[in-house]
N, C-alpha and C positions, 0 to 999 in steps of 0.2 A: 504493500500500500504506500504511494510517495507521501511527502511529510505535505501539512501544510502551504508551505512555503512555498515546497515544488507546485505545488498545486495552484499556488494564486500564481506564479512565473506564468505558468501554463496560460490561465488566463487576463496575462498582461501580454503575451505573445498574441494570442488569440485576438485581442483588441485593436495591438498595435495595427493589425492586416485595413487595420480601415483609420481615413482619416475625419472621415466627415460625422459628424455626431447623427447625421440620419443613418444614414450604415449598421453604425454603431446601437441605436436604438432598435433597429431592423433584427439587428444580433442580438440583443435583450430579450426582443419578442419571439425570434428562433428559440432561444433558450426557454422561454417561457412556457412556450409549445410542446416541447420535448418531453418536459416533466411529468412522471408519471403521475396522473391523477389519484388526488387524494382521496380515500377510501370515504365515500358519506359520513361514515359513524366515528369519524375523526373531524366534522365541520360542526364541533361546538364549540359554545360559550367559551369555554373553559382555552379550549384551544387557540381561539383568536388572540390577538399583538395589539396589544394598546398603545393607541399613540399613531397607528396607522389609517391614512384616510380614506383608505381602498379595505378590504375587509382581507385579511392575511391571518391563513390557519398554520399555527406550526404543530406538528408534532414531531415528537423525540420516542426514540424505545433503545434500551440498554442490552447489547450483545455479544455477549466473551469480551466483556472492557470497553466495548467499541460502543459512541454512541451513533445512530443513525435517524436522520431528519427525514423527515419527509411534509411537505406542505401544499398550498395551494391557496389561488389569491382570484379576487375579481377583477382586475385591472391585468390587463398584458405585459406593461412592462414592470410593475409591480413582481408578477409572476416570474420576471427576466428576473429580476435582481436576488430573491430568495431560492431561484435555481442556481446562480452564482455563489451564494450564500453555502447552501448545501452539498454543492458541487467541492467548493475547498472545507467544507467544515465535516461532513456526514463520514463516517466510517473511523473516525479520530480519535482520541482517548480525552474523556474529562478533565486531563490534564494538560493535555495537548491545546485545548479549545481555551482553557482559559490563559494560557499563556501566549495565546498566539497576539500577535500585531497585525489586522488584517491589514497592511500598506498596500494592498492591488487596488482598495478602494479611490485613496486617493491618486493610483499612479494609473489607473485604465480615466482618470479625469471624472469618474461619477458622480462625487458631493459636487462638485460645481457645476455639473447641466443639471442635475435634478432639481426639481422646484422647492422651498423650504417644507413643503407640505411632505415632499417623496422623503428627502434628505431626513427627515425626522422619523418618518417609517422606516426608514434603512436603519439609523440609529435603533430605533427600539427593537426590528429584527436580531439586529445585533447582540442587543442586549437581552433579548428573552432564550437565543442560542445557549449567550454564556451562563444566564440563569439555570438553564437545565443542565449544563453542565457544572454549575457549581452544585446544585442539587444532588447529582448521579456521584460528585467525586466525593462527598460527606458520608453515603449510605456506608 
């Protein structure tokens, strides 16, 4: 399993292939697409991200140490960014997740075209990741 790091490389490689921020938007929504649909009986209360203005379900389930995400969102490019999200975070160790520095965010350019509205769902994605992972590495 590559680490983190390699993982967001990957997708700072992946970004670099386009310059124009529609491209790059176009590639959020591929991503978005791709994601495997979340299971109905995971689109609860409980599982929605607060702080988000599009409705984003995360879930987490703990596997031989490894934790893995899985989500789904109403917004496309929304969907793009927690497939990004999952993409470098899901398969990781609780320790891994909370120690990481996710820098692909700011170095694929994302906080600065997303709108304060997006920029603040990303933040709380973020943040309810590492939650479940601080959660999984206390048990």
């Amino acid at each position: 399993m590559p680490t983190i790091n390699e993982l967001q490389n990957e997708v700072i490689e992946q970004f670099a292939d386009f310059d124009d921020w529609m491209d790059r938007y176009q590639l959020l929504i591929d991503l978005g697409n791709d994601l495997e649909p979340l299971d109905e009986r995971y689109k609860t209360e409980q599982n929605l991200i607060d702080g988000c203005q599009s409705r984003v379900w995360l879930q987490c389930e703990e596997r031989e140490g490894k934790l893995w995400f899985s989500a789904d969102s109403d917004a496309l490019i929304v969907k793009g960014i927690i497939a990004l999200l999952i993409h470098v975070l899901s398969g990781q160790s609780a320790k891994d997740i909370l120690d990481s520095e996710l820098y692909f965010i700011e170095q694929i350019g994302l906080r600065e075209h997303l709108s304060p509205t997006r920029s603040n769902g990303l933040l709380a994605m973020v943040k309810q990741i590492k939650a479940y992972a601080l959660a999984y590495s206390v048990k």
